[in-house]
LUMLUM-46381 format. One line per field, with one value per residue: residue number from 0; residue in one letter; chain; x, y, z of N, C-alpha, C in turn. Coordinates in pm, whole numbers, plus 32768, in hexadecimal, padded with zeros to 4 digits. Example, Ala and Ser with C-alpha at 12.3 -4.5 7.8 and 13.67 -1.06 7.14 Angstrom:
residues 2
num = [0  1] .
residuo = [A  S] .
cadena = [A  A] .
n.xx = [8527  8505] .
n.yy = [7DC7  7F1F] .
n.zz = [830C  82C4] .
ca.xx = [84CE  8557] .
ca.yy = [7E3E  7F96] .
ca.zz = [830C  82CA] .
c.xx = [8528  850A] .
c.yy = [7EB6  8003] .
c.zz = [830C  8313] .
//
This chain:
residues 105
num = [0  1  2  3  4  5  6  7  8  9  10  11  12  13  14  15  16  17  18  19  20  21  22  23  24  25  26  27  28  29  30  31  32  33  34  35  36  37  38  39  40  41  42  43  44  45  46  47  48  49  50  51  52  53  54  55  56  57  58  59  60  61  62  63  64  65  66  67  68  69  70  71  72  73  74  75  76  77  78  79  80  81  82  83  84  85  86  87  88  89  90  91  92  93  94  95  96  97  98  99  100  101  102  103  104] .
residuo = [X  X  X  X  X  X  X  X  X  X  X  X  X  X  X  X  X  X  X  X  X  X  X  X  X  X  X  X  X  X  X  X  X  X  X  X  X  X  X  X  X  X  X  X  X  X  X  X  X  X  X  X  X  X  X  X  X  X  X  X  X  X  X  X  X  X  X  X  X  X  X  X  X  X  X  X  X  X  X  X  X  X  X  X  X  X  X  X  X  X  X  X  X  X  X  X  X  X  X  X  X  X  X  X  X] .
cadena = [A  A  A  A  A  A  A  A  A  A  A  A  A  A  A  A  A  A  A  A  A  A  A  A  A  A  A  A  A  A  A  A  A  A  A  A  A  A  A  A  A  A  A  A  A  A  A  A  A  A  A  A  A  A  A  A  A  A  A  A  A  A  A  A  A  A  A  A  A  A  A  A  A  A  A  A  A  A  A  A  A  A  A  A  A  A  A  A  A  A  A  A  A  A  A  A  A  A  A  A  A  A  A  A  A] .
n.xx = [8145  81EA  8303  835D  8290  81B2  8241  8234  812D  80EE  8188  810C  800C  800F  80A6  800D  7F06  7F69  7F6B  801E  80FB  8176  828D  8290  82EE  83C3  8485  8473  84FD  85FC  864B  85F9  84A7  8484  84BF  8433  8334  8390  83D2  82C6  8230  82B9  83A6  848B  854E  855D  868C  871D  873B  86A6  85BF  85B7  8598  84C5  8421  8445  83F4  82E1  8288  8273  82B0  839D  831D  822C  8251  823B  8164  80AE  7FDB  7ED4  7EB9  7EDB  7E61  7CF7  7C83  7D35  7D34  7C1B  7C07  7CBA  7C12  7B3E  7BBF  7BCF  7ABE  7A65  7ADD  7A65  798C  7837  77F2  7886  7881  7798  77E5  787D  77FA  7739  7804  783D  775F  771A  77EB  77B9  76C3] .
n.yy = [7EC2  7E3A  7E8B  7DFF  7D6E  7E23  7EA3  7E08  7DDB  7EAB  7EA2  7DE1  7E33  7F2C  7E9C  7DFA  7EA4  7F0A  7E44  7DA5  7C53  7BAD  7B36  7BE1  7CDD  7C8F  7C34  7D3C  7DCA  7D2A  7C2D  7AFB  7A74  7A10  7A6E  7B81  7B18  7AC9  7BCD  7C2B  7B71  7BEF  7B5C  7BB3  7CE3  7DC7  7E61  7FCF  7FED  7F2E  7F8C  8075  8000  7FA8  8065  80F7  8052  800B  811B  81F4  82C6  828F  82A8  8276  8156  814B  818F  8120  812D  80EE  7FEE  7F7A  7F23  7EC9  7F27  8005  80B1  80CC  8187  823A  82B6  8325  83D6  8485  84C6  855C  863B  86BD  87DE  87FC  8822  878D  86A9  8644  861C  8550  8496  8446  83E4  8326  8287  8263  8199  80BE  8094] .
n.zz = [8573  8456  8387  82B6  8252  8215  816F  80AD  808A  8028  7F4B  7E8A  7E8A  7DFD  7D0D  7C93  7C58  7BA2  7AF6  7ABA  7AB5  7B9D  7B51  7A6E  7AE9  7B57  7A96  79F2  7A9A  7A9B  7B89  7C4D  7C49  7D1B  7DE9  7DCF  7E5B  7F35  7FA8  7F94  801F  8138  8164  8139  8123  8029  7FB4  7F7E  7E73  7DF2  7E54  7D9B  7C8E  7CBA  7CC2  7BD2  7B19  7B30  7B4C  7BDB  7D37  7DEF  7F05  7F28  7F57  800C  80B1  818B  821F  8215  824D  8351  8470  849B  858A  85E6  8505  84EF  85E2  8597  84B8  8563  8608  8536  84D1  85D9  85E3  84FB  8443  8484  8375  82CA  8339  8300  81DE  81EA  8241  8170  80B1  813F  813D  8031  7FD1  8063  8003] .
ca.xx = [816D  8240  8315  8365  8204  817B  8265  8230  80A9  80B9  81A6  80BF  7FBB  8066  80CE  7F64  7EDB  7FAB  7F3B  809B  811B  8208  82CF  82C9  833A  8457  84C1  84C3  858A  865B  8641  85B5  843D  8449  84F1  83BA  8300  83C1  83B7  8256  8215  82FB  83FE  850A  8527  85CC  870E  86E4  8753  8666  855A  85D1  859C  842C  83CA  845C  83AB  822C  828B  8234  8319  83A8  82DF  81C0  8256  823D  80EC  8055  7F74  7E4E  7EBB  7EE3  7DDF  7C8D  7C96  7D80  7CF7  7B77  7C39  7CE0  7B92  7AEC  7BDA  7BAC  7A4F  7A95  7B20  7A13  793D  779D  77D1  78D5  7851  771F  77DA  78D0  7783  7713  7855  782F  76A6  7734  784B  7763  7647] .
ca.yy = [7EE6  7E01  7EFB  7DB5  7D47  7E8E  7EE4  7D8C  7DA8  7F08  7E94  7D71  7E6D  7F6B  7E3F  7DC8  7F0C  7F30  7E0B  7D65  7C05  7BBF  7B2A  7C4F  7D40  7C31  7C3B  7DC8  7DEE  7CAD  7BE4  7A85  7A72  79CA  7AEA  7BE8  7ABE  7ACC  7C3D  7C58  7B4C  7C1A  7B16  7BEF  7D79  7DF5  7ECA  804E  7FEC  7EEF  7FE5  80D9  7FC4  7F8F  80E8  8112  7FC6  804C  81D7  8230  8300  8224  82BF  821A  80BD  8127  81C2  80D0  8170  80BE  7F57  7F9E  7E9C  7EF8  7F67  807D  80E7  8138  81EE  82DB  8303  834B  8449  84EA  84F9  85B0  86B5  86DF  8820  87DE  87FA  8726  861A  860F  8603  84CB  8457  843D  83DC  8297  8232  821D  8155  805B  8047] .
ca.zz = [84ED  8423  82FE  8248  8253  81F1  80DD  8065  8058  7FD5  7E91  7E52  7E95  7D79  7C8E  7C87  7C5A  7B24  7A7C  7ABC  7B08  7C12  7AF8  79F5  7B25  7B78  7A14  79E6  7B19  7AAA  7BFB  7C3A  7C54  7D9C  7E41  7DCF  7E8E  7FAF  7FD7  7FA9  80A2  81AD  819A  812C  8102  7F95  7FB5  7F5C  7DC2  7DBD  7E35  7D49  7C38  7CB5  7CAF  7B2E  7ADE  7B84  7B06  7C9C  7D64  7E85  7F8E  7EE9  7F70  80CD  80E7  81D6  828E  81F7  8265  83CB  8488  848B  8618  85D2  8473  8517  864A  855E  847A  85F2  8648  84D6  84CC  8626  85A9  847B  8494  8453  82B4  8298  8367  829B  8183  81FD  824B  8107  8090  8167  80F9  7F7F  7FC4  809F  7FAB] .
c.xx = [81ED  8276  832D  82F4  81AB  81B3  8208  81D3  80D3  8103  814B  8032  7FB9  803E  8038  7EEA  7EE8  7FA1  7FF0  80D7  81AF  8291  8306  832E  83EA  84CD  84F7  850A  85F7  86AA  85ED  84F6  841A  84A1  8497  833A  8320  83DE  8306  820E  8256  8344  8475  84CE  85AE  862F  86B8  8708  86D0  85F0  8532  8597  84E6  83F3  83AB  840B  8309  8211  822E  82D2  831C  8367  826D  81B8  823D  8201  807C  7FEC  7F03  7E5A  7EFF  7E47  7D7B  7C6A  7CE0  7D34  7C73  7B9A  7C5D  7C70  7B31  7B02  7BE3  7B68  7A37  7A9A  7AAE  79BD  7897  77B4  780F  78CD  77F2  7754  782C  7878  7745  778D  7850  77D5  76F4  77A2  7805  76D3  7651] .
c.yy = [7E99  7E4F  7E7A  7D5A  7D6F  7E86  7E77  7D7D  7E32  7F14  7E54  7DA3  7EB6  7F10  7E36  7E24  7F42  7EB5  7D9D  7CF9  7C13  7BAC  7B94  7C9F  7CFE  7C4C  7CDE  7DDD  7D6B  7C67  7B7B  7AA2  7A69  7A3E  7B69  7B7A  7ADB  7B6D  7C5E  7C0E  7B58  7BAD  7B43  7C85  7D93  7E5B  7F52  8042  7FA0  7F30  8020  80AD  7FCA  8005  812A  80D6  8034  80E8  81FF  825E  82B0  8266  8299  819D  80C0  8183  8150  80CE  810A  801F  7F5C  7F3C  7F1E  7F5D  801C  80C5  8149  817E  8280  82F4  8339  83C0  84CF  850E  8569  8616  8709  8794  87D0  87AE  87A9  86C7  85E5  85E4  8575  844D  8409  83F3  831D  822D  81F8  81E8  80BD  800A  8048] .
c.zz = [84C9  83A4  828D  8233  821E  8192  808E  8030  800D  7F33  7E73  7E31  7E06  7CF7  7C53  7C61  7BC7  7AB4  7A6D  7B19  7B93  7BBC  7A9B  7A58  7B54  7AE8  79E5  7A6F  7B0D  7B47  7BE3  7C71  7CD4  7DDF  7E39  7E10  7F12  7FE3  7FDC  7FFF  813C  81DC  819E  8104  8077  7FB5  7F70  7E86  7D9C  7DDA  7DA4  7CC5  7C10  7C99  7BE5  7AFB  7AEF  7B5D  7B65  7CD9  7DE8  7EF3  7F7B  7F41  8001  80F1  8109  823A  82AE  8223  82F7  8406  84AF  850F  860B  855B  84C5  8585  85F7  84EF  84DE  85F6  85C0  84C8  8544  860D  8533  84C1  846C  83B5  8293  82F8  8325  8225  818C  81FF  81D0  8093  80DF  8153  8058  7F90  7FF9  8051  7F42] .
//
């Protein structure tokens, strides 16, 4: 786990989500473009203002930026959907079940 790797994909993740260049978000947080570049390619990590800036910008509460669960490599990911289905009882396996066909077809 890289945190400036992660954040980095999950703003770009955000931004992109929202329909917003790297540019516009550079501009409402008045910073250079190439520094919302270089954080979202985990070259640099933003200070806690310049969070603060991103979260205002995106109208997401900063714990948003560092929910990375989902970009965790693929190895790890199907371990902890293993040890959830685990846990399932009968009905709610069928229904995860079903929950996985319509996503696949």
């Amino acid at each position: 786990m890289n945190i400036k790797k992660d954040f980095g994909l999950r703003l770009k993740e955000i931004r992109s989500k929202k329909g917003i260049t790297q540019y516009q978000l550079a501009e409402i947080c008045n910073i250079d473009p190439k520094h919302i570049s270089h954080i979202e390619t985990g070259r640099s990590f933003p200070k806690a203002d310049l969070i603060e800036k991103f979260t205002t910008a995106l109208n997401i509460e900063y714990t948003e930026l560092f929910r990375t669960e989902h970009l965790q490599s693929r190895e790890i990911i199907v371990k902890k959907i293993i040890e959830i289905i685990d846990k399932l009882d009968d009905k709610n396996l069928q229904n995860v079940y079903k929950v996985i066909l319509s996503l696949i077809n």
